[in-house]
Structures are given as structure tokens and as C-alpha cells.
C-alpha distance (Angstrom), angle and dihedral (degrees) to the residues before:
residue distance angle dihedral
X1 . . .
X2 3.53 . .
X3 4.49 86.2 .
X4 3.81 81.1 56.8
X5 3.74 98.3 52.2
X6 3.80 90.9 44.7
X7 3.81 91.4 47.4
X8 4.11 92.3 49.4
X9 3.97 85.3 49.9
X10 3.82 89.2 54.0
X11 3.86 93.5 48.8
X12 3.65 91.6 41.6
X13 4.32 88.5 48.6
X14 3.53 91.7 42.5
X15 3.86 107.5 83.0
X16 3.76 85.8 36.6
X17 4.04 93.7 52.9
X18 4.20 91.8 41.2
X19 4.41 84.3 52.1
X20 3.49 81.3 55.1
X21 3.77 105.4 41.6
X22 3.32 111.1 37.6
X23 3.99 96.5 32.7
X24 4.12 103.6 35.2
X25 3.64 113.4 10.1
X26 4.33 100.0 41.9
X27 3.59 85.9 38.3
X28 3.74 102.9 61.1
X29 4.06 95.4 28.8
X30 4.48 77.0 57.7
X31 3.96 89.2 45.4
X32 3.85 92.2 54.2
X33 3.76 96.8 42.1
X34 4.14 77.8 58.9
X35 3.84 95.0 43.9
X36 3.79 93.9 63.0
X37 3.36 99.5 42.4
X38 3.97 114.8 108.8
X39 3.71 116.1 -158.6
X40 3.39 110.6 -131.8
X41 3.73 110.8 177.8
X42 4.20 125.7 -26.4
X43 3.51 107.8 -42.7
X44 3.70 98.9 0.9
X45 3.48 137.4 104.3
X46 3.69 146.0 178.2
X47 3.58 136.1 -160.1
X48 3.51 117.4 -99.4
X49 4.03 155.1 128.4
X50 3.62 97.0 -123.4
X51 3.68 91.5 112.1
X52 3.80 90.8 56.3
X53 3.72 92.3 45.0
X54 3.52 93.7 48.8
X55 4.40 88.2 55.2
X56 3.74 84.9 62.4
X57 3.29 101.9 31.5
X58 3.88 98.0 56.4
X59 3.70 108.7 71.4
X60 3.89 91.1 -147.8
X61 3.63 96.5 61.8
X62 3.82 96.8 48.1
X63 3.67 98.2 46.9
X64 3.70 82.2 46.7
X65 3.68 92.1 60.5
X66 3.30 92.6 44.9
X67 4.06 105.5 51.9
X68 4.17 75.7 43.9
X69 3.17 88.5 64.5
X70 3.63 106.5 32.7
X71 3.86 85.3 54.2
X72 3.68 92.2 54.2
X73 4.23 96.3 46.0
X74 4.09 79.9 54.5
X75 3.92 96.1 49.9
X76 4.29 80.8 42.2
X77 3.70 83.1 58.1
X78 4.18 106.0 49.9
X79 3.42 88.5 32.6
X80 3.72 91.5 67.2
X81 3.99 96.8 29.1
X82 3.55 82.6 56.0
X83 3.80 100.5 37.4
X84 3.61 97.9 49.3
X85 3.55 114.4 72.9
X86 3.65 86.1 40.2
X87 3.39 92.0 58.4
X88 3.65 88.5 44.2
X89 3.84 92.8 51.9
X90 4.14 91.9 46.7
X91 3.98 93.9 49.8
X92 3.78 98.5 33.5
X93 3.57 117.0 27.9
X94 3.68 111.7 25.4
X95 3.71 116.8 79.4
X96 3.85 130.2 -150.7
X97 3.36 124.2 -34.7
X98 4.30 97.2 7.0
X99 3.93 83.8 58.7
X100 3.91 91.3 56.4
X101 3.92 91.3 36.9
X102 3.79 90.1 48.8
X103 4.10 87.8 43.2
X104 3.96 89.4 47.5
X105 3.71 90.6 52.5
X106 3.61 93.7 56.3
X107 3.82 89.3 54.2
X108 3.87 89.2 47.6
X109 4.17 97.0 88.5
X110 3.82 86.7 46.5
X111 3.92 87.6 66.6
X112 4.05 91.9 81.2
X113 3.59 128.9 44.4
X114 3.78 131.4 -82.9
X115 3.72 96.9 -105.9
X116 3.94 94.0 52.6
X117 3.29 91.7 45.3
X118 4.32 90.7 49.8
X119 4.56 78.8 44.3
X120 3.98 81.2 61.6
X121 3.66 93.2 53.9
X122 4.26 98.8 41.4
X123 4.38 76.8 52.7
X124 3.73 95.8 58.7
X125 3.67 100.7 34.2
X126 3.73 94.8 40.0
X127 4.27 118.5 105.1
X128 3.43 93.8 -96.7
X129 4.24 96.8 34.3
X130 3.18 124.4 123.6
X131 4.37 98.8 -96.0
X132 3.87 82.1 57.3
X133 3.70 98.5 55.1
X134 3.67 87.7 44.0
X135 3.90 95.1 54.1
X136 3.86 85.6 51.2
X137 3.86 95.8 45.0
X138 4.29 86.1 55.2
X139 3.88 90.0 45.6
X140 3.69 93.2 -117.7
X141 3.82 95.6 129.2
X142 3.62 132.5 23.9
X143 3.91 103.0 -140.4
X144 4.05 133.2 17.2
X145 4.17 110.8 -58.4
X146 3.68 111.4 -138.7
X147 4.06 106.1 -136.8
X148 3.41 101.4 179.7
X149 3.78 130.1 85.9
X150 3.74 96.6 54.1
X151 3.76 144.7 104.6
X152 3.55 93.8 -122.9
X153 4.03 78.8 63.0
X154 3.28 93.3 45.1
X155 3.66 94.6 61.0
X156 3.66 93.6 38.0
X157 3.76 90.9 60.7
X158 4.37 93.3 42.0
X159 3.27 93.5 50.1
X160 3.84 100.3 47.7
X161 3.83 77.5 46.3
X162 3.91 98.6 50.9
X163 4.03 95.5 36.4
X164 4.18 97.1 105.0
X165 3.83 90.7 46.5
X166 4.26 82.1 60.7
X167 3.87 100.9 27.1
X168 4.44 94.8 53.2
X169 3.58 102.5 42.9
X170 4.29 86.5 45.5
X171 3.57 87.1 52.5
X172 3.91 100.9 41.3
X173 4.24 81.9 53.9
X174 3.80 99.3 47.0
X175 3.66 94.6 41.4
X176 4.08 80.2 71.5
X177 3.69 95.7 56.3
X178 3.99 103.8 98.3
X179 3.90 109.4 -130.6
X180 3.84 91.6 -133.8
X181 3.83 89.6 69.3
X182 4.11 94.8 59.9
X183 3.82 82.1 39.3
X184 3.86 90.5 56.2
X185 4.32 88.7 50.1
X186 3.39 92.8 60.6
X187 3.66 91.4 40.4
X188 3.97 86.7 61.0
X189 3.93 94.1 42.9
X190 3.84 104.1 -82.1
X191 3.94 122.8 159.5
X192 3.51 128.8 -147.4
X193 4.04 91.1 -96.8
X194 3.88 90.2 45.6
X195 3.87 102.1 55.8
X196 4.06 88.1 34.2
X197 4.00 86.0 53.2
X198 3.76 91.9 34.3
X199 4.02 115.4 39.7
X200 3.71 111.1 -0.9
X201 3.54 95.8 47.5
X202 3.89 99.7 44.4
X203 3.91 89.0 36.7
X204 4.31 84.9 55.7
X205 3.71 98.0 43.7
X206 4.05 92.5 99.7
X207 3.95 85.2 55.7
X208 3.77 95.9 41.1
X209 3.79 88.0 46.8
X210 3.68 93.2 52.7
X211 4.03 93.5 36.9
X212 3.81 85.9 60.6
X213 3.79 102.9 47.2
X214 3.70 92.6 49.4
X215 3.63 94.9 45.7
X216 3.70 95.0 41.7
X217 3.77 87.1 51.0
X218 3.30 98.5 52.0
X219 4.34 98.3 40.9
X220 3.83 82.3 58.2
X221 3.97 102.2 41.3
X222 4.03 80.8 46.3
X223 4.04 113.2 120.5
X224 3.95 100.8 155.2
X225 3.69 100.8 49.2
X226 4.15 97.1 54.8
X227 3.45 94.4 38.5
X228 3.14 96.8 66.3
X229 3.82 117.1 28.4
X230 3.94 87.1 29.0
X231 3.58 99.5 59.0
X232 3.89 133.5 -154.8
X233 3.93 85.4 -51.0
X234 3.59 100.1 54.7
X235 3.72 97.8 76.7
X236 3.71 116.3 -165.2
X237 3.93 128.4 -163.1
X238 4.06 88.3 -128.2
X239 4.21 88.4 56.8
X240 3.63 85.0 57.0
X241 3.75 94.6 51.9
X242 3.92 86.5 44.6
X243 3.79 92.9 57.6
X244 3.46 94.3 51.7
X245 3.20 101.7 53.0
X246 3.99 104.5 35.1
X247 4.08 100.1 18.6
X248 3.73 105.8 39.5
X249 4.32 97.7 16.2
X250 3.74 89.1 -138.8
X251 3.90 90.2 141.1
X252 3.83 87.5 171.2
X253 3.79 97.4 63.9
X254 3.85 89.4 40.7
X255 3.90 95.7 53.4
X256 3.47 80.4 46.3
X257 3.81 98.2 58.5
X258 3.54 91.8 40.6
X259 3.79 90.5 53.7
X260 3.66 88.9 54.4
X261 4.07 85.7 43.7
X262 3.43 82.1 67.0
X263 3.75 109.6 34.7
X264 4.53 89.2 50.7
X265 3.63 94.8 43.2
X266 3.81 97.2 56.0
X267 3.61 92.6 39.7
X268 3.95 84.9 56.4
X269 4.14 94.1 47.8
X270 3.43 82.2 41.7
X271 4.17 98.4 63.2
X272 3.63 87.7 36.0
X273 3.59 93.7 65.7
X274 3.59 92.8 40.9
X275 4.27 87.6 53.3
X276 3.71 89.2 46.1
X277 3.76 90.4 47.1
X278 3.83 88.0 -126.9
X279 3.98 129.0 137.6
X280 3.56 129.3 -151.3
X281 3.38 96.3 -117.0
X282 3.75 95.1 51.8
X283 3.93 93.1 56.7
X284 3.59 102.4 41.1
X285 3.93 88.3 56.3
């Protein structure tokens, strides 16, 4: 019996273990094999950190990183300011069926792909979009306003793009918090602010915690999204990684940058767990 068990926990392991293996794990121990190779002459190559060196050694490719990131901490940010209350409005305050129309409707923009979705965007911010014809119709500009091309619409477009990742696991979390304990603040004197600052918030910070990782993750693993409503300007650390790769075929330097994609951005979800006093475990439960 006990053979049995074990064997029907293999099987049932198994797909999960081969995801793992053959598309995560083999995958990244290849891509650093690559990154510290040094090519030393056609069809030769050494082993060596020069690609590493040369990441923080070229000023370009650091400051890169960092506006990446940067960027991506600020899209964290709205996402959430904007995601929370309605979050809090879809798991606390509507009732019945307006809670699962309001959840459905947040699903809704999920139905098409990313780069229709980014089309929509270069539509309505374009010269001759909609929010230009509107700023002409009020008399606030004198010609068409060209929207596009810009962080602000780069940020626009990833957080539109990241706002389920923040809005579900808010709602999952609050849906937990009993009703009769914000009834019980304001039955001792609590404002608005007070039981916000005092239970919701507190009781949320497992959702808010895991909210911001995924989004964060995902803003700063983005390569669609800032390519194309952030323009030739709007460099991001993933266009980097692109060009070496497809543009220039130096697959060394690119493994390398995604190696240190890796390495930086789990260092950085890493301290922001340990400032919001969070653990892993605790916000992927």
C-alpha cells in the first residue's frame, strides 16, 4: 500500500518536476555555462568573468538596470495605489452577483493577447487617438498631441498590463478579513484612516506583498510593453538583452545579462520583503 501511495506521488510530481527541469532549471544552469564563456578566437572559448565585468564596467548597462528597475518599483507603486481600494471595494463592499460582475470585468482585458492589448494603447495615445481629439475638442491644445513615445506611456501601458497580478491576490487576502472586526473599530471610535491604517492594511499585507513581487517582476522582465509605447528613448534592460542575443549574436554577453536579470531582481524582492517584514512563505499562501 504504502509502494502505491509513493508511486501515485511520483506520477502526480512528475509533470510538475519535468516543467521544472527541462524548462527552468536545465535552461538557466545552460545560460550560465554560456555567460562565462569568453570567446577567444572562432570557435574557441575560455572560461572567464569578462562578461560580468563588462555589465559593471560599462556605464550604459548599469544605469540601464537601474532606470529598469526604478521604472518597475514606480509601476509596483500605482499599480497597488490604484489596485487597492478596488480590491477593497470587490471583496468587501459589493455583494453577490456585482462582486462577480465587477471581478469578471477585471478579467475581461486578459481575454486577448498582450500585444493587442499594448495596439489599444498606441490607438488612444497616438496624434490622431482619441485623448488628442479630446484635448482639441476642450480647447486645451491647438493641434493633435502626440502621447506616445514616453515613459509616462510606458507606465500607462505596464500597469494596465500588470493590474490582475495586484487586484486577485488583494482580493483573495481581504476576502479573509471577517466584517465583524472593522465593525468592532468603529464600534470603539475608529475613523476611516484608523481602521485602513490599523486592520485592513496590516490584515492585506500578505496580498500586497505578493501583488508587488509579481508585478514588479513582471514590469522589469517586460520587453513588449516599452518597446513600443516607450519608444527608441525609453531604454529598457530587456532591449539590451534582446540586442545581444538577436542584433549583435553575442549570446555570451546576453546570458550574461540575463543572469544578472536574475541575480538583481531577486536580491531587490528579496529586501522588500525583509522592509515589509514579509516572508515568502507567508505571501504565497
Amino acid at each position: 500500500m504504502r509502494a502505491g501511495a509513493k508511486l501515485g506521488l511520483i506520477l502526480l510530481l512528475m509533470p510538475l518536476l519535468l516543467w521544472l527541469g527541462l524548462l527552468i532549471i536545465v535552461p538557466h544552469i545552460d545560460m550560465f555555462l554560456v555567460s562565462i564563456r569568453e570567446r577567444i578566437g572562432v570557435g574557441r572559448y575560455q572560461i572567464s568573468p569578462a562578461n560580468y565585468l563588462t555589465f559593471f564596467t560599462e556605464p550604459l548597462y548599469l544605469v540601464t538596470f537601474m532606470r529598469t528597475a526604478l521604472m518597475s518599483i514606480l509601476t509596483t507603486a500605482i499599480t497597488l495605489v490604484i489596485g487597492f481600494p478596488v480590491a477593497f471595494y470587490i471583496a468587501k463592499v459589493a455583494k453577490g452577483r456585482l462582486q462577480s460582475s465587477l471581478f469578471l470585468l477585471c478579467l475581461v482585458p486578459f481575454w486577448v493577447s498582450e500585444l493587442v492589448r499594448t495596439f489599444g494603447w498606441m490607438i488612444l495615445l497616438r496624434e490622431t487617438g482619441i485623448f488628442s481629439s479630446f484635448l482639441q475638442w476642450l480647447g486645451l491644445v491647438d493641434g493633435p498631441v502626440e502621447m506616445l513615445y514616453n515613459d509616462v506611456a510606458m507606465i500607462v501601458g505596464l500597469v494596465y498590463t500588470s493590474m490582475l497580478f495586484m487586484v486577485v491576490p488583494l482580493v483573495t487576502t481581504m476576502e479573509s478579513l471577517d466584517d465583524s472586526v472593522i465593525e468592532a473599530g468603529y464600534d470603539l471610535g475608529g475613523s476611516n484612516l484608523s481602521i485602513l491604517r490599523e486592520i485592513v492594511i496590516p490584515h492585506a499585507m500578505p496580498g500586497i506583498a505578493s501583488g508587488s513581487i509579481v508585478v514588479f517582476m513582471l514590469s522589469l522582465g517586460n520587453y513588449l510593453t516599452p518597446t513600443m509605447l516607450g519608444g527608441k528613448d525609453s531604454l529598457w534592460f530587456t532591449e539590451l538583452i534582446y540586442s545581444q542575443f538577436i542584433v549583435r549574436f553575442n549570446w555570451e554577453l546576453g546570458a550574461a545579462f540575463g543572469f544578472m536579470l536574475l541575480i538583481l531582481s531577486s536580491i531587490i524582492v528579496w529586501a522588500m520583503l525583509k522592509v515589509t517584514g514579509q516572508t515568502l512563505e507567508k505571501t504565497m499562501t
